[in-house]
C-alpha positions in Angstrom: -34.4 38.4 -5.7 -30.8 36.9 -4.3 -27.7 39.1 -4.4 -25.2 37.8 -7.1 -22.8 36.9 -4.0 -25.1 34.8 -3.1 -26.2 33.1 -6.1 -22.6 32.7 -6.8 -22.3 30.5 -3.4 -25.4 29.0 -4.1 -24.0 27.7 -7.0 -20.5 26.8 -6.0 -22.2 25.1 -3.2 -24.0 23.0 -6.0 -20.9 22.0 -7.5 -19.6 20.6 -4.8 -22.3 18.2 -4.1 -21.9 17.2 -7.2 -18.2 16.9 -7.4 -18.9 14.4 -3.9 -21.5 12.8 -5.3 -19.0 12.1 -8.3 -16.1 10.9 -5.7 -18.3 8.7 -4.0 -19.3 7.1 -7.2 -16.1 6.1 -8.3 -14.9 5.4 -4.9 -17.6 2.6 -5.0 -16.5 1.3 -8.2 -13.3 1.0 -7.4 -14.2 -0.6 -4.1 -16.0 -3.3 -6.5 -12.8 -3.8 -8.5 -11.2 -4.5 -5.9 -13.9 -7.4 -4.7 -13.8 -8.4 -8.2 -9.8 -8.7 -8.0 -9.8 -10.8 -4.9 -12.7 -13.0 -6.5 -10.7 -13.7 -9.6 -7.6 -14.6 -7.1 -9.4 -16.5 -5.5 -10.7 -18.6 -8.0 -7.1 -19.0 -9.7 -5.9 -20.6 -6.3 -8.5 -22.7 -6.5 -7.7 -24.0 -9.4 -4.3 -24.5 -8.9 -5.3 -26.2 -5.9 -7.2 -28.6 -8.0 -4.8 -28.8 -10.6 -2.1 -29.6 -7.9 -4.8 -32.3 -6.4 -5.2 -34.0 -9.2 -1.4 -34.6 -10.4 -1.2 -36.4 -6.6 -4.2 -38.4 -7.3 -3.1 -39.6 -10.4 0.2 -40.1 -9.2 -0.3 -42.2 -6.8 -2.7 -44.7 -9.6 0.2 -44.7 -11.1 -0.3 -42.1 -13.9 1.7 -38.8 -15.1 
């Protein structure tokens, strides 16, 4: 049988494995929101790209 002491640190030790397992977790979801972010930027300069495309285009038919 263990010492008290040393259950103590055995368990202490415990929570912080969990406490970094915890940290990494929501490291790596914020690391996703942040590739989500730059998706959904991306795709609105896209389409403002096209957006901006087309008003030339039909411009220069003679429309808008």
């Amino acid at each position: 049988m263990s010492d008290w002491f040393s259950t103590a640190v055995a368990m202490q030790r415990e929570i912080l494995n969990a406490q970094q397992a915890q940290m990494d977790a929501a490291r790596k979801m914020l690391d996703m929101g942040q590739e989500l972010h730059d998706l959904q930027r991306a795709g609105i300069e896209a389409s403002e790209a096209n957006m901006r495309a087309w008003k030339r285009w039909t411009k220069m038919w003679g429309g808008g």
